[in-house]
C-alpha positions as CSV (number, residue, x, y, z in Angstrom):
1,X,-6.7,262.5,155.7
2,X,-4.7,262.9,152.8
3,X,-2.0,265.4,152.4
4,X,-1.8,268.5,149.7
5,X,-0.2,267.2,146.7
6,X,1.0,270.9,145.9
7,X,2.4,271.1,149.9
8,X,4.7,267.6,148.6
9,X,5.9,269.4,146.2
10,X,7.8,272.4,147.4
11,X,9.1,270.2,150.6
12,X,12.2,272.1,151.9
13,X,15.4,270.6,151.0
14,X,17.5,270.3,153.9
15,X,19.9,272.9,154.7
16,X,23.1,270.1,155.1
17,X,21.6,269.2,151.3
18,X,21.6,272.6,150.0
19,X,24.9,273.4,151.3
20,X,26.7,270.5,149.3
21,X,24.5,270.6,146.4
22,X,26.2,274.4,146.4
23,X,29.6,273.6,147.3
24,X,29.3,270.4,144.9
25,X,28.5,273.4,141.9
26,X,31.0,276.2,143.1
27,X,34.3,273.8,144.0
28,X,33.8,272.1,140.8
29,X,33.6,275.3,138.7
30,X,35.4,277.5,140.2
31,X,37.9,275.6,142.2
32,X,38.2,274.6,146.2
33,X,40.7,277.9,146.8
34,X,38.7,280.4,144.8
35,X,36.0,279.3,146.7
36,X,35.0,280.8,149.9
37,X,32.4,279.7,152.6
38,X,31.0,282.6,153.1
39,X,30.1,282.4,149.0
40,X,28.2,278.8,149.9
41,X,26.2,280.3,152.7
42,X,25.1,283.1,151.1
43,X,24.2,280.8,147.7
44,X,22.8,278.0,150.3
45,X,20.7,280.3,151.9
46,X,21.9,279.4,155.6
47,X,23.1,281.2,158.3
48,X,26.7,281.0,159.7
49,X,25.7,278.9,162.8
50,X,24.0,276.6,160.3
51,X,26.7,276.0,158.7
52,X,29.6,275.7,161.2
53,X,26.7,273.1,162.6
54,X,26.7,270.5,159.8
55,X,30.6,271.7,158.4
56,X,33.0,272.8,161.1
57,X,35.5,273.5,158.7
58,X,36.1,273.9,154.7
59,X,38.5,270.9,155.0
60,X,34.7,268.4,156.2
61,X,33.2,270.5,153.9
62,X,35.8,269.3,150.7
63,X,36.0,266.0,152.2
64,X,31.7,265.7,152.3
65,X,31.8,267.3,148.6
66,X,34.3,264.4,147.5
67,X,32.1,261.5,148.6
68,X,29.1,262.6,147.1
69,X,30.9,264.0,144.3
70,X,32.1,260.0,143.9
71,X,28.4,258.4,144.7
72,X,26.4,260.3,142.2
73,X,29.5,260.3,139.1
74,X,29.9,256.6,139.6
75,X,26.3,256.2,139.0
76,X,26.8,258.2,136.2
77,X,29.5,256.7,134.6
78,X,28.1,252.6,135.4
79,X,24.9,253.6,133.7
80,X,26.8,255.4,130.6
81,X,28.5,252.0,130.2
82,X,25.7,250.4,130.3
83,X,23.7,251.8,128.4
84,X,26.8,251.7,125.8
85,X,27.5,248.0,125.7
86,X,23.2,247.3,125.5
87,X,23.8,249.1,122.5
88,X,26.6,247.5,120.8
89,X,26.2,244.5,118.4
90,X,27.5,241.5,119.8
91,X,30.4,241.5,117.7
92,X,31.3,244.4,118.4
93,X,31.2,243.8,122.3
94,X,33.7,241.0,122.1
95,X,36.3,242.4,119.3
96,X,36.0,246.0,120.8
97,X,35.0,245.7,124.6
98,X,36.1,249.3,125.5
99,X,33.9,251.2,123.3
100,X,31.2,252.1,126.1
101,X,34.4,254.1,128.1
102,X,34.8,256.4,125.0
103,X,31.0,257.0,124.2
104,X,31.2,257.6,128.0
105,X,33.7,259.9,127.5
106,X,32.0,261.7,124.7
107,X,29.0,262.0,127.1
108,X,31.1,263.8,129.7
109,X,32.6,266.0,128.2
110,X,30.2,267.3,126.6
111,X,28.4,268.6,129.4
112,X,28.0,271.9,130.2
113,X,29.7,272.2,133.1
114,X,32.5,270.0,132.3
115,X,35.4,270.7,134.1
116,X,37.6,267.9,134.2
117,X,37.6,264.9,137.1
118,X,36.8,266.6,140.3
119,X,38.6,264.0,142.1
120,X,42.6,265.0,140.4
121,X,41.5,268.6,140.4
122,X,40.9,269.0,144.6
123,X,43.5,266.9,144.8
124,X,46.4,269.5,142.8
125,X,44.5,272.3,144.4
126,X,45.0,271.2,148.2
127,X,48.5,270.9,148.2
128,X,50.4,269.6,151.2
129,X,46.5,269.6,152.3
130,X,45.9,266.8,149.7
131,X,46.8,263.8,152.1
132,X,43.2,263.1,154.2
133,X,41.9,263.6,150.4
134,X,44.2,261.4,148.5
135,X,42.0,258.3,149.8
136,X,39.1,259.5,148.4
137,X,40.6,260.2,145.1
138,X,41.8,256.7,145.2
139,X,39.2,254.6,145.8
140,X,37.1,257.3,143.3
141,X,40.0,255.5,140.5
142,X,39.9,252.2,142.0
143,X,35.8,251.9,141.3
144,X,36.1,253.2,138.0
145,X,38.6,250.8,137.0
146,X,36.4,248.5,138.4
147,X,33.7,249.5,136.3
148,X,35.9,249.6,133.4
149,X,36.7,245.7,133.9
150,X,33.7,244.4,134.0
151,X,33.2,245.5,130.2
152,X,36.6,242.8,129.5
153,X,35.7,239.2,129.5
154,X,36.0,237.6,132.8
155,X,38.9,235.2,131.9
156,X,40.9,237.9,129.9
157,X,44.3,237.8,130.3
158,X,45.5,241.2,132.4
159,X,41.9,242.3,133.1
160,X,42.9,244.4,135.5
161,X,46.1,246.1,133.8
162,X,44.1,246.3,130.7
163,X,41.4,248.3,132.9
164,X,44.0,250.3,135.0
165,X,45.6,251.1,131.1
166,X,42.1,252.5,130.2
167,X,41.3,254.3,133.5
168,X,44.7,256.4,132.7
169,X,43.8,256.9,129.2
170,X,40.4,258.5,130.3
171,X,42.3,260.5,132.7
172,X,44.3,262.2,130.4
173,X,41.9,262.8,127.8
174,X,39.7,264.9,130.6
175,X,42.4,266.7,131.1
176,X,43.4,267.8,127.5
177,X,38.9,268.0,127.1
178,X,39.3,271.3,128.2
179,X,40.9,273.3,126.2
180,X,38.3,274.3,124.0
181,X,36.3,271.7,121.2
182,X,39.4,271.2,118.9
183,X,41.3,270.0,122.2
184,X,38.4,267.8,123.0
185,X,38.0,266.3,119.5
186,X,41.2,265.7,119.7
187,X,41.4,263.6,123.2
188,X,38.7,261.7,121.7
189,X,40.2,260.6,118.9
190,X,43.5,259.9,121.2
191,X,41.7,257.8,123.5
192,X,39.9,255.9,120.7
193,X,42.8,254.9,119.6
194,X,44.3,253.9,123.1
195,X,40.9,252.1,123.6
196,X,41.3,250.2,120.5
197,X,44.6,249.0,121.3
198,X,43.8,247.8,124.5
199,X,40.3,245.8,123.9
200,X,42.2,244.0,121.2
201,X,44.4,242.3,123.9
202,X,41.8,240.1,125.9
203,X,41.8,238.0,122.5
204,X,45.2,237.3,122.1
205,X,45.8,233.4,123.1
């Protein structure tokens, strides 16, 4: 017996699902303290005993929104790289290794919704709350340094300063991405150049 291809289709999401996927939109727009869980339910569809079921408290509720947040950005921002340094003539990838994180960048912040790393921005919000988060955030910088070394040859000297430098560098240009598309253009020219200087040292002898 087969099943109805148009019953497949409109398979119910799961309510844990929906309430992330609507915490995941609201604290990123609008902020973890302007946003309040009786705004998710009502946007998720889901009843109070639902809720308190899968999230007994906003603080799970942040912590769950920070490690998908960090699953589904880092797959983002490896396959931005990637497809970055497929696209650069050889040349290019060994003179100026770095040049995926800034077409990355331009990618980013040119979304829509672009509202700065989530990660730095929960973490400012929450305060004296920030602790149980601040591991999250961490390993969230950690794996994108990560990702950032493996575009630096493997035998460069200060691979992983040189990556740290250029995590930093993206950091602060997300920041100063927001101020309108003057401020952006701007935080992509400063990172360029940032990014220039830094893919030039795994050459030096």
């Amino acid at each position: 017996m087969t099943s109805d291809p148009g019953t497949a289709a409109f398979t119910p999401i799961p309510a844990r699902d929906r309430i992330l996927r609507t915490a995941q939109d609201l604290f990123y727009r609008q902020g973890i303290r302007a946003t309040g869980i009786d705004r998710i339910i009502a946007e998720a569809g889901v009843t109070k005993v639902t809720f308190y079921r899968h999230f007994p408290s906003k603080d799970v509720l942040i912590r769950a929104y920070l490690e998908r947040r960090h699953v589904t950005w880092m797959a983002w921002f490896r396959a931005a790289l990637s497809s970055a340094r497929a696209a650069q003539p050889e040349a290019e990838r060994r003179e100026a290794p770095l040049v995926p994180v800034l077409d990355a960048a331009r990618a980013w912040f040119g979304l829509a919704d672009f509202r700065g790393c989530a990660f730095a921005n929960t973490v400012a919000e929450a305060g004296e709350a920030a602790l149980p988060l601040a591991g999250i955030a961490a390993q969230h910088k950690h794996e994108v340094r990560d990702a950032i070394a493996a575009l630096l040859p493997p035998t460069a000297r200060g691979r992983a300063e040189i990556a740290w430098a250029a995590t930093l560098a993206l950091d602060g240009a997300a920041v100063n991405a927001q101020f309108g598309e003057a401020s952006t253009a701007a935080a992509l020219d400063g990172l360029r150049s940032l990014l220039d200087a830094l893919g030039s040292r795994p050459s030096l002898p």
